[in-house]
VEXDREN-2710 file (C-alpha; in Angstrom, 1 decimal):
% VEXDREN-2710
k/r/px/py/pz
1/UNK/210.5/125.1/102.1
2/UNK/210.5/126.3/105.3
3/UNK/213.2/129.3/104.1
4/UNK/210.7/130.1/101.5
5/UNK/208.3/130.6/104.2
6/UNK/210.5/132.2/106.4
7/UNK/211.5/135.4/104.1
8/UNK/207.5/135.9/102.5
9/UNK/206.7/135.8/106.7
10/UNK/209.7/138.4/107.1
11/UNK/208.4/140.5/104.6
12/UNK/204.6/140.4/105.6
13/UNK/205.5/141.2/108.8
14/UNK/207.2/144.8/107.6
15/UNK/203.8/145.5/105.7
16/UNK/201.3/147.6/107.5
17/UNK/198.0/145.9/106.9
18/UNK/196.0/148.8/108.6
19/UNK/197.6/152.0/106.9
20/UNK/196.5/150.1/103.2
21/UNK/193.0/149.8/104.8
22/UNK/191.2/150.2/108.4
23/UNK/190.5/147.0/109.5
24/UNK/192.7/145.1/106.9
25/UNK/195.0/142.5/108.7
26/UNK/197.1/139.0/107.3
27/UNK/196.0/135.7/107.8
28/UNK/197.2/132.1/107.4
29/UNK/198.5/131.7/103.5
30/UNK/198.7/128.2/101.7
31/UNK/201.7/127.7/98.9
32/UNK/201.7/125.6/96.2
33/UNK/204.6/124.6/94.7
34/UNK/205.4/121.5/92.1
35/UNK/201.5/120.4/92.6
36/UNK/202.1/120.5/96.3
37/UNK/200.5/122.2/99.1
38/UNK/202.3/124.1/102.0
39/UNK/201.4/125.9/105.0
40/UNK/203.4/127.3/107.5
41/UNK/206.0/125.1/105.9
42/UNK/205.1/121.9/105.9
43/UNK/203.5/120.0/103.5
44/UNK/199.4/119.2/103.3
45/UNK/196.9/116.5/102.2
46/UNK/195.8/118.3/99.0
47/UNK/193.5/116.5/96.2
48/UNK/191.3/119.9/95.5
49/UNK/192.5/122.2/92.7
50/UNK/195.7/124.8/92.8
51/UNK/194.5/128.8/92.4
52/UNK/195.8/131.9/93.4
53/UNK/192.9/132.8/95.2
54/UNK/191.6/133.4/98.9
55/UNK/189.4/130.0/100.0
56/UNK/188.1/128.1/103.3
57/UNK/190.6/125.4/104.6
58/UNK/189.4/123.6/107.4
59/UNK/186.9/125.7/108.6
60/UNK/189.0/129.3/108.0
61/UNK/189.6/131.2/105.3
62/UNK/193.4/131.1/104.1
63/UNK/194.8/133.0/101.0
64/UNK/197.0/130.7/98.8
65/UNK/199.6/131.6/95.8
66/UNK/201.1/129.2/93.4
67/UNK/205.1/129.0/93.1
68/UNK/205.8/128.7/89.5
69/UNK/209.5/128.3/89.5
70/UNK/210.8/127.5/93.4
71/UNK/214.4/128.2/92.1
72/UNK/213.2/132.1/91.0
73/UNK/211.2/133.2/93.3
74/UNK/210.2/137.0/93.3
75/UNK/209.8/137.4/96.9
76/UNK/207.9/141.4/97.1
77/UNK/205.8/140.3/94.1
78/UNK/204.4/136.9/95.8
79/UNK/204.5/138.9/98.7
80/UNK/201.9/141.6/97.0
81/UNK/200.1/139.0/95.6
82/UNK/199.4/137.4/99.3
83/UNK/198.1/140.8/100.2
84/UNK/196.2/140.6/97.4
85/UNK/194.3/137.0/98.3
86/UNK/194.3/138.0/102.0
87/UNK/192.5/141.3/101.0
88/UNK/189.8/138.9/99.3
89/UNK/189.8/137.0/103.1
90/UNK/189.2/140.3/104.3
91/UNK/185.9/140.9/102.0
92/UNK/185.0/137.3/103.1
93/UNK/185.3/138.1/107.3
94/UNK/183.2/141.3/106.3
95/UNK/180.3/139.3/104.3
96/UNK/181.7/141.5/101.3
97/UNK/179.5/140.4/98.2
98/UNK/180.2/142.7/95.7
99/UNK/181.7/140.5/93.4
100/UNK/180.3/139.8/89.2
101/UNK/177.9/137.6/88.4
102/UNK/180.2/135.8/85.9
103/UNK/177.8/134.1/83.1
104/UNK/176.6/137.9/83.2
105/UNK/180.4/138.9/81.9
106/UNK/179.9/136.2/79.5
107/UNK/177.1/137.7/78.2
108/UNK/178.4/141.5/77.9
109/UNK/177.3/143.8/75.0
110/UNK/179.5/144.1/72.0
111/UNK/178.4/147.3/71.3
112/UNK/181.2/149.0/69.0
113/UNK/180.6/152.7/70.7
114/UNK/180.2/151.3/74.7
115/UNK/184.1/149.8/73.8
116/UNK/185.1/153.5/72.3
117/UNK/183.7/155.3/75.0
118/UNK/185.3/152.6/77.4
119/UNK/189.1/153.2/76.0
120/UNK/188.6/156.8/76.0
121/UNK/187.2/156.6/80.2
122/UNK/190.1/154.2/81.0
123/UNK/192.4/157.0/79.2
124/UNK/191.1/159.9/81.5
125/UNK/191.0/157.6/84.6
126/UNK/194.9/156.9/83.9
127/UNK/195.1/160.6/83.4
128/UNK/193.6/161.5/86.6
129/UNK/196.1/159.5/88.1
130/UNK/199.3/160.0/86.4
131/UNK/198.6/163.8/86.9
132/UNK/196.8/163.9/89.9
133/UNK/194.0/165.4/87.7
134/UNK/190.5/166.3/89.5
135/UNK/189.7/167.3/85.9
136/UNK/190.5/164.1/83.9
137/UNK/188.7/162.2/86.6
138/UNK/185.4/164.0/86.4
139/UNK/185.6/163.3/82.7
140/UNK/185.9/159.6/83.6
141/UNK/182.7/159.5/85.1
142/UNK/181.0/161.8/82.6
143/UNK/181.6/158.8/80.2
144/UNK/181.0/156.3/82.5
145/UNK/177.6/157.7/82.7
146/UNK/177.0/158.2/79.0
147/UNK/178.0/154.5/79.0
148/UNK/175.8/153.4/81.5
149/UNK/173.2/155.0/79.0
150/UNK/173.9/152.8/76.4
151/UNK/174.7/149.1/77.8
152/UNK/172.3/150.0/80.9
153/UNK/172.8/146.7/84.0
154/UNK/175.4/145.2/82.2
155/UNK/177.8/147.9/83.3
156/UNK/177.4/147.5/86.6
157/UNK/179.2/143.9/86.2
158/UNK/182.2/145.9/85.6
159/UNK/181.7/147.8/88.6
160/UNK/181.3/145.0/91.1
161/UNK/184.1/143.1/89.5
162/UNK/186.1/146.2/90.1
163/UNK/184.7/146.4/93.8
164/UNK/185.5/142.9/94.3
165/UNK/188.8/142.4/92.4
166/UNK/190.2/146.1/91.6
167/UNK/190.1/146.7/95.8
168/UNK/192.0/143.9/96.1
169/UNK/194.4/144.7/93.5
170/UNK/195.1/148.3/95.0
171/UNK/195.6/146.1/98.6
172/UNK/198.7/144.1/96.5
173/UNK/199.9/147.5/95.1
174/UNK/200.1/149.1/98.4
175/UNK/201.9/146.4/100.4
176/UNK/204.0/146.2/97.8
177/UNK/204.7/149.9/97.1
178/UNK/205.6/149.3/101.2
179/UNK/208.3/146.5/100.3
180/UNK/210.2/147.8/96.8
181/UNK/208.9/151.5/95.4
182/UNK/210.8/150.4/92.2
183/UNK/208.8/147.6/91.5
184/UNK/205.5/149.2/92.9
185/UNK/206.1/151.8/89.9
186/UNK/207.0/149.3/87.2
187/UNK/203.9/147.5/87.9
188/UNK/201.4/150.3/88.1
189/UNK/202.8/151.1/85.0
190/UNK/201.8/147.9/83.4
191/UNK/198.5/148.5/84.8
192/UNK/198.3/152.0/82.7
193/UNK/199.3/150.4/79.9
194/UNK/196.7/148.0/79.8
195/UNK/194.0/149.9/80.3
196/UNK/195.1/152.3/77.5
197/UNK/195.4/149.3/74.8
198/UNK/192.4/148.7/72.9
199/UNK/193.1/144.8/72.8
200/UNK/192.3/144.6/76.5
201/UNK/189.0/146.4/76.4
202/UNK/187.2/142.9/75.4
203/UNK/188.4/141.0/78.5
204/UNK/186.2/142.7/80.6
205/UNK/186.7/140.3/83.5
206/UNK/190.4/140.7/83.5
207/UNK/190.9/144.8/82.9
208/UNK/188.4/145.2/85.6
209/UNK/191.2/144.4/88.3
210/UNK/193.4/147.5/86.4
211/UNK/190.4/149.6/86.2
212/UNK/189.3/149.0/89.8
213/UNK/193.3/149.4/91.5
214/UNK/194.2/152.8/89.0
215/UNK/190.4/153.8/90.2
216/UNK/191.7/153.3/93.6
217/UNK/195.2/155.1/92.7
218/UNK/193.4/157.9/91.5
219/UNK/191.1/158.9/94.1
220/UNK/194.0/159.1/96.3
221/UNK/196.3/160.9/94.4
222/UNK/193.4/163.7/93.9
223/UNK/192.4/163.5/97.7
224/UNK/189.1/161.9/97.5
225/UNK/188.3/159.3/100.3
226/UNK/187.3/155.9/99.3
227/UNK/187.4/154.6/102.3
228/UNK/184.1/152.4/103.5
229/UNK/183.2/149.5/105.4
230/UNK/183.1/146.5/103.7
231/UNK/180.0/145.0/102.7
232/UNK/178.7/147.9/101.6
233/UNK/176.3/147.4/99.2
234/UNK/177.7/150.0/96.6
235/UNK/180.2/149.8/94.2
236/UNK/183.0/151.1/94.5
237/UNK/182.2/153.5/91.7
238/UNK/178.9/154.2/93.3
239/UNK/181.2/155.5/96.4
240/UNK/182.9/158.3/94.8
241/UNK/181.4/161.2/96.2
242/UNK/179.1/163.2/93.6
243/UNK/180.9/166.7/94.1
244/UNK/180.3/169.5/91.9
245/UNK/183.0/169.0/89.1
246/UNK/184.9/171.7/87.4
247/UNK/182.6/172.0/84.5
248/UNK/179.6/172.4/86.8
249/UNK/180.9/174.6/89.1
250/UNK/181.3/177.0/85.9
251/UNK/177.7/176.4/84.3
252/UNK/176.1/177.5/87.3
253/UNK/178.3/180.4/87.8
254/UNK/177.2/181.4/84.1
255/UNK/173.6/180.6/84.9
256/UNK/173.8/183.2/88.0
257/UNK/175.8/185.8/85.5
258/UNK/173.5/185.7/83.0
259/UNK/170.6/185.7/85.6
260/UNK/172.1/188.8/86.9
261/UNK/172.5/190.4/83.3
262/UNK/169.1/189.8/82.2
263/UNK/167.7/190.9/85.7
264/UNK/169.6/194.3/85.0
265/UNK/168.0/195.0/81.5
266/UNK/164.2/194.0/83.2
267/UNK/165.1/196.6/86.1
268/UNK/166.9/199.2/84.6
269/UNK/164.9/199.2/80.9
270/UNK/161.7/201.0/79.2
271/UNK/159.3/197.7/78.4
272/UNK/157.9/198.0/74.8
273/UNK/155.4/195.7/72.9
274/UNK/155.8/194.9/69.7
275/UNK/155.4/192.8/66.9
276/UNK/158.3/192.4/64.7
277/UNK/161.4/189.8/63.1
278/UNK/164.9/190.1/64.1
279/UNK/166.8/191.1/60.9
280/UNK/170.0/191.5/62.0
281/UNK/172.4/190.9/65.6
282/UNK/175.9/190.3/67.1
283/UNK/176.1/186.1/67.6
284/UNK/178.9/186.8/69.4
285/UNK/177.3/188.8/71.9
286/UNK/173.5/187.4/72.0
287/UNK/172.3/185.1/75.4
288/UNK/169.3/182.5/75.4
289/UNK/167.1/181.7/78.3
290/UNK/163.8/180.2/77.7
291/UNK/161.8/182.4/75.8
292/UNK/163.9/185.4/75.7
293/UNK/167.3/186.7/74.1
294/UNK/169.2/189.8/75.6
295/UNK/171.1/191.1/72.6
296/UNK/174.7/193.2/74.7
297/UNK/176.0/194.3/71.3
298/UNK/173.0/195.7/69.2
299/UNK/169.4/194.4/67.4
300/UNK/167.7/194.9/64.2
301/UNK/164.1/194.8/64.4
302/UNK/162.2/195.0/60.9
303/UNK/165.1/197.3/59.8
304/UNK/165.2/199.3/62.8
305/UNK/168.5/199.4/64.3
306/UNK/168.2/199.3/68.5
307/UNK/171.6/199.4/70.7
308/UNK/172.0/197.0/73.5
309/UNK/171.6/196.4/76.0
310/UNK/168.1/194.7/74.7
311/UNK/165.7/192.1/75.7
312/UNK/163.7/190.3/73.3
313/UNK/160.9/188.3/74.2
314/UNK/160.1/185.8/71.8
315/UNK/156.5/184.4/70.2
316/UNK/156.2/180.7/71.6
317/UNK/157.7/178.5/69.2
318/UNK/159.6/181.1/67.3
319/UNK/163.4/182.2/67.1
320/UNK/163.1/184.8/65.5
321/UNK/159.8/186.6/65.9
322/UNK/159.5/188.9/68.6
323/UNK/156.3/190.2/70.6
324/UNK/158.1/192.7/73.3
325/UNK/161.6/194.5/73.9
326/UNK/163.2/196.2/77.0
327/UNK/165.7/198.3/76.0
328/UNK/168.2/200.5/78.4
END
């Protein structure tokens, strides 16, 4: 026992609490092994139940890990895992709430399009990681959103259960990406694949740890600080920092191009009123902003052919009748 002990303490000790997250540092850590507790080598009084799990013993809060097989022991994984329970100590020294209200997961929504949109978000988010993809991640929270949309509060059980256990997770990871690369990569991998198989969308609970850690994952690996002091009372979806995205960026550059066009035509055209109905036009060149059109290509008013660049203004409730043009 006290070997077993001896190399988990010998590999803790080359992990760097603080780089994985400010503040972050180990604590005592209670084994069980063959219904048996353990700490610090020697063996307990134990009559309460056996949990991987971070929990007060004697007035502190240790992290504890069950050895399944003492004879096969994985040493970097129970290692990781550790990290994992002493990140949960961590949230508990810091008054760190954000964790699910479980009967609330019990009740979750089977909604048949919140699960379609959910595979297709954890696809992007795995995405965003695997390619260090600003893109793909801005499309994860566009469909996060439209999901919020359409289960309303019951999301945001998935989002503290991320907080809570997805943190964690990504706390594991890194001391163990610190201790064996190799395995570090084999089980991030696992972690992708579950989130992209539609049989673990329905265990909401349980792919919330994969969701939260690749989250995690992917906010680093596009440069975003997630960073915060625990005990914050946001998620750690609610965290990410609202940034324009790619696809806003270029809608308002388009709003201030066609701004500028239509500004042009106004300045630089003869206004004329009249009545009449748009006959005939270029779709491929024609722009809409409230209740006028500019028409680059050419119009056809009531037969009359006009070359653009033209400005229609429209009647109220009309697309096609027009009571004034500008025209260059």
């Amino acid at each position: 026992m006290q070997n077993i002990f001896q190399q988990l303490d010998d590999l803790l000790e080359k992990v760097d609490f603080e780089a994985i997250w400010p503040g972050f540092a180990p604590c005592e850590y209670i084994l069980f092994i063959d219904n048996r507790g353990y700490l610090k080598g020697e063996e307990i009084p134990w009559t309460s139940y056996m949990a991987c799990t971070a929990m007060d013993y004697e007035g502190r809060v240790v992290a504890t890990w069950v050895i399944e097989n003492p004879d096969d022991i994985d040493f970097e994984r129970v290692a990781s895992g550790l990290a994992h329970e002493m990140f949960h100590a961590f949230q508990s020294s810091q008054n760190d709430r954000r964790g699910p209200d479980e009967f609330a997961l019990f009740a979750y929504p089977q909604d048949l399009e919140n699960y379609q949109l959910k595979l297709a978000e954890n696809n992007y988010l795995a995405k965003a990681f695997a390619e260090n993809s600003m893109t793909a991640l801005e499309q994860f929270i566009t469909l996060r959103k439209a999901r919020a949309r359409i289960i309303g509060d019951a999301i945001r059980q998935e989002w503290l259960c991320e907080t809570g256990e997805g943190m964690a997770e990504y706390a594991g990871l890194m001391a163990l990406n610190q201790l064996s690369p190799q395995k570090f990569a084999q089980d991030v991998d696992k972690h992708i694949a579950w989130l992209c198989d539609p049989e673990s969308l329905f265990h909401v609970r349980r792919i919330s740890y994969s969701v939260g850690c690749v989250m995690c994952l992917a906010l680093k690996a596009v440069g975003i600080d997630f960073m915060h002091k625990l005990g914050d009372k946001r998620t750690l979806f609610e965290i990410i920092p609202q940034s324009p995205g790619v696809v806003e960026e270029h809608l308002e550059k388009r709003r201030i191009m066609l701004k500028n066009k239509f500004d042009a035509v106004r300045e630089g055209g003869k206004k004329n009123e009249r009545k009449a109905t748009i006959m005939g036009f270029d779709p491929m060149n024609m722009w809409y902003a409230g209740n006028e059109v500019l028409c680059d290509s050419f119009v056809i008013l009531d037969g009359e052919h006009i070359q653009g660049p033209v400005l229609l203004t429209l009647e109220e409730g009309s697309m096609r009748n027009v009571t004034a043009y500008i025209a260059i």
